[in-house]
N, CA, C and O of each residue as an XYZ file, in Angstrom:
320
protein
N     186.400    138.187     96.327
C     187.295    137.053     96.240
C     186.634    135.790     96.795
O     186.735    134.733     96.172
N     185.846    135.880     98.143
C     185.150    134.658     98.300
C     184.178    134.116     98.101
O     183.777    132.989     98.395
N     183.514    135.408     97.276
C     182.184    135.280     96.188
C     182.406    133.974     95.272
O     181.826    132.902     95.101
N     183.668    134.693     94.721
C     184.488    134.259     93.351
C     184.269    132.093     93.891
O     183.575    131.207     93.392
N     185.125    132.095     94.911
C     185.306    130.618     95.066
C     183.972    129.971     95.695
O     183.834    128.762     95.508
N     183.172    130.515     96.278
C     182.176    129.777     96.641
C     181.713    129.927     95.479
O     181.407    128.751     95.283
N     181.366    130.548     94.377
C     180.710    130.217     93.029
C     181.566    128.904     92.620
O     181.075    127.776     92.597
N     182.787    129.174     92.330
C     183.325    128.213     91.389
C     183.201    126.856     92.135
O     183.279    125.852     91.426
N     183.026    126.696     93.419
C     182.987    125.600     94.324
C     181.610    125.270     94.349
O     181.353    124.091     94.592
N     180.741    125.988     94.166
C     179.210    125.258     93.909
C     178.697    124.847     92.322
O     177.789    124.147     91.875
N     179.865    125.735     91.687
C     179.893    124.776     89.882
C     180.261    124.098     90.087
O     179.372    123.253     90.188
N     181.668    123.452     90.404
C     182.160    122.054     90.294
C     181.387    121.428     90.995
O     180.861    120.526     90.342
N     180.906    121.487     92.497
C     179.815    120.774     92.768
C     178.611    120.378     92.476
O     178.109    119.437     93.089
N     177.786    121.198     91.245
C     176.771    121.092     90.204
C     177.169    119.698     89.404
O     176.599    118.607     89.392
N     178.686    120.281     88.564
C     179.071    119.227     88.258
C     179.464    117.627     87.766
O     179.431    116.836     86.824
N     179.879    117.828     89.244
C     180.156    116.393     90.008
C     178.851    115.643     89.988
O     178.702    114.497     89.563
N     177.732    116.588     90.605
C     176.010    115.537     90.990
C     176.010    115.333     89.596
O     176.303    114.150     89.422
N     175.859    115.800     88.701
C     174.912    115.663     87.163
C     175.769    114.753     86.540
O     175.136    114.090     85.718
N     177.122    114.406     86.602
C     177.663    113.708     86.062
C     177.590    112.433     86.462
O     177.512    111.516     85.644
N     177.616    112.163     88.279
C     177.188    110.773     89.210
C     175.764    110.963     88.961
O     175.310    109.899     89.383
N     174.320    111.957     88.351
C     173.466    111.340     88.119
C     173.337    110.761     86.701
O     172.611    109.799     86.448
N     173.917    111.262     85.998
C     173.851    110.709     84.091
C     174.205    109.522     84.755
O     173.189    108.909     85.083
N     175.975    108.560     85.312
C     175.856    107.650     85.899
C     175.094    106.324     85.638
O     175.216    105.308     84.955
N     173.864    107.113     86.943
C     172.910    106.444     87.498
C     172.404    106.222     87.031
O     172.037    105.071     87.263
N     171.763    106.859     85.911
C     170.307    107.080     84.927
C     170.878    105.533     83.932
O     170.075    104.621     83.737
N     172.400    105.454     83.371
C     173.069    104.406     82.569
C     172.633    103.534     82.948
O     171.599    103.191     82.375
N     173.111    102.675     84.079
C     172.887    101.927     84.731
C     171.971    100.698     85.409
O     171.966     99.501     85.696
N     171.119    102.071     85.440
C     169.841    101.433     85.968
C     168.738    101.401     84.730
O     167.668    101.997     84.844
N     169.082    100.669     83.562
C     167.941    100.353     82.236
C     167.099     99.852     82.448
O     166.429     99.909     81.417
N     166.214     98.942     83.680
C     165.494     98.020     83.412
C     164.453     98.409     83.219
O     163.952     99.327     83.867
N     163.836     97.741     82.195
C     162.358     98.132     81.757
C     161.032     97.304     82.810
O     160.472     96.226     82.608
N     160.940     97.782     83.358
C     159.861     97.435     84.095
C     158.260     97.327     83.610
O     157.810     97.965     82.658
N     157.679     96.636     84.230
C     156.025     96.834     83.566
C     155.080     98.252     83.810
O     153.958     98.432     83.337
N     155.781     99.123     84.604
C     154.458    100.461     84.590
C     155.592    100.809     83.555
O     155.108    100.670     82.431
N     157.034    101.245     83.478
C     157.618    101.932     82.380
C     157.246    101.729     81.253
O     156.859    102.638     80.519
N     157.312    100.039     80.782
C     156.810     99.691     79.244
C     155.317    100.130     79.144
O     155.070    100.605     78.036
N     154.112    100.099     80.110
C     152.753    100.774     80.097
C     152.895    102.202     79.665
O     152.832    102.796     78.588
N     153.130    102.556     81.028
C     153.622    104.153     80.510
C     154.110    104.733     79.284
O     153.702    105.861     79.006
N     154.903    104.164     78.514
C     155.616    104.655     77.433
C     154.696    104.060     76.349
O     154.112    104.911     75.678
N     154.500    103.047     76.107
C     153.114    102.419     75.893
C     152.368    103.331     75.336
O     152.619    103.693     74.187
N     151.524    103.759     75.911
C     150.111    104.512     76.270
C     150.511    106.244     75.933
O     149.671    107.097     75.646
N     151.871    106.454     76.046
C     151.998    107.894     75.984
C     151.734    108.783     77.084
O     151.722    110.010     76.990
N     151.499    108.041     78.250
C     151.818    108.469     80.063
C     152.923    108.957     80.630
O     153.170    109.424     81.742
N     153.705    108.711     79.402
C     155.144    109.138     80.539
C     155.358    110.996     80.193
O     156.033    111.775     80.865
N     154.710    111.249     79.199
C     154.774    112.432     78.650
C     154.356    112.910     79.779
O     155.145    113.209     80.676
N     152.629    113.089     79.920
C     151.689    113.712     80.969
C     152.490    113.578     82.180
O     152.434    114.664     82.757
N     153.377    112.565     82.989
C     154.167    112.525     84.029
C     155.292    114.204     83.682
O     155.377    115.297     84.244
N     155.834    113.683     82.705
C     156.871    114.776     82.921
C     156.258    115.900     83.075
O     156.075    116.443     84.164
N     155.808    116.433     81.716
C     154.447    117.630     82.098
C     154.396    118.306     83.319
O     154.963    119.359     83.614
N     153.602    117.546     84.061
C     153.334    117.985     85.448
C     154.709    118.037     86.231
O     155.246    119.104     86.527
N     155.047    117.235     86.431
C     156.782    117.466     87.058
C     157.181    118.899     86.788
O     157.395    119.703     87.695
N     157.283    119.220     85.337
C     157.736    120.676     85.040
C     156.889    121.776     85.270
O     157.363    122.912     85.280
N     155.515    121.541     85.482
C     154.763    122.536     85.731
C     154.737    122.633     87.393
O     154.470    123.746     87.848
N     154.956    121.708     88.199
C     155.140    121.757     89.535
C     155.787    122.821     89.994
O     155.415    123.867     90.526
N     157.646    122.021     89.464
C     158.831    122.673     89.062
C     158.410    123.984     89.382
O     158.206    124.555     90.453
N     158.286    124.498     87.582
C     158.025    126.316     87.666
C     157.382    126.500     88.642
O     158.085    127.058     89.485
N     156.175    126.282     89.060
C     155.323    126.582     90.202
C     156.106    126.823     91.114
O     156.007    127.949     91.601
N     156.748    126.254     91.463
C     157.640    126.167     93.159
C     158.573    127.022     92.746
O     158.728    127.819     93.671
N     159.413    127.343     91.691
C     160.803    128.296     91.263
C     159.658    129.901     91.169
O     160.052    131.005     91.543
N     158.536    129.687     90.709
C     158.264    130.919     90.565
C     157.921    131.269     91.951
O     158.670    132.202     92.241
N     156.952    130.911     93.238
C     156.756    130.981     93.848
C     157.970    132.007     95.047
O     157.967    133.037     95.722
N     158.912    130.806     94.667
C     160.468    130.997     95.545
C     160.875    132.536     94.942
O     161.366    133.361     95.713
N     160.695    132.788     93.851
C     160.926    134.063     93.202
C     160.170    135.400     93.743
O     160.466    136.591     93.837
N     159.341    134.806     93.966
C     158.190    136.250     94.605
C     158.090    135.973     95.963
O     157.684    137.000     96.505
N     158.226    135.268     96.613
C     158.641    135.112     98.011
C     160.121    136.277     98.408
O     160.386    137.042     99.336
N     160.740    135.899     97.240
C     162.261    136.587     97.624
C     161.690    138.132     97.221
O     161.590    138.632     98.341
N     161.428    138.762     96.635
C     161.121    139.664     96.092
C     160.117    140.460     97.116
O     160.405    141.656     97.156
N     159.224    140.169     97.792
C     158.768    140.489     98.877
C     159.656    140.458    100.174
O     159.395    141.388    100.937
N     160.308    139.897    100.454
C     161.030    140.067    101.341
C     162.333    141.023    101.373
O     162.793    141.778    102.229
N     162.760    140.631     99.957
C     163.700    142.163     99.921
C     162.937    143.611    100.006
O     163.433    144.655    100.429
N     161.777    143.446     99.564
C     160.953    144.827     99.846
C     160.960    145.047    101.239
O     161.502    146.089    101.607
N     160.299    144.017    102.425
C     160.312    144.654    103.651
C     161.588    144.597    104.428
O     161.353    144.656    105.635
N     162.977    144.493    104.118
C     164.401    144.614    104.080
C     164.146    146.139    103.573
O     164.428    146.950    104.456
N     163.840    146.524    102.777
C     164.645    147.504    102.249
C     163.753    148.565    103.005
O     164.328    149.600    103.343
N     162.781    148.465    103.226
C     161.230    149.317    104.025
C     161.982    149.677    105.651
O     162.126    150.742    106.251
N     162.331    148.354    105.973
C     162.942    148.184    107.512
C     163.931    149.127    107.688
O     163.898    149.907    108.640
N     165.183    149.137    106.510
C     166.342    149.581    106.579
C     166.006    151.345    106.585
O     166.570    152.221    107.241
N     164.736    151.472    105.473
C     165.052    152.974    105.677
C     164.259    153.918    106.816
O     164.585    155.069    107.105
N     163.254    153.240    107.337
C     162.713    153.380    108.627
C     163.748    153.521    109.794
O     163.553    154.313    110.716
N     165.021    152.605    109.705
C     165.553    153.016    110.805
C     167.605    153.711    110.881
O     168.087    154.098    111.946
């Protein structure tokens, strides 16, 4: 049961951010001179790129971090 609401309470809170960031993203149009370069030149691609390869890097990382640690959890538990 309090699984249940802390899920549904960290969706609506997902939410809420993505909707105040779309927002933000509206808002703030101005084209600046590295943006018009960047987009320009075909730089903004190679930016994202790496952003997402970071990204995975760090999500996969966090993934096998957890995964090792439930191993010596579960090693610990039956040792004692």
């Amino acid at each position: 049961m309090i699984n249940r609401r802390i899920a549904y309470f960290l969706f609506s809170l997902a939410l809420v951010f993505t909707s105040l960031m779309a927002q933000a993203q509206q808002q703030n149009t101005e084209k600046g001179p590295v943006n018009e370069m960047l987009r320009s030149n075909g730089k903004i691609y190679v930016v994202v790129v790496v952003l997402v390869i970071i990204f995975i890097g760090i999500i996969l990382y966090l993934i096998r971090l957890d995964r090792k640690i439930s191993k010596l959890e579960h090693q610990q538990q039956s040792k004692s």
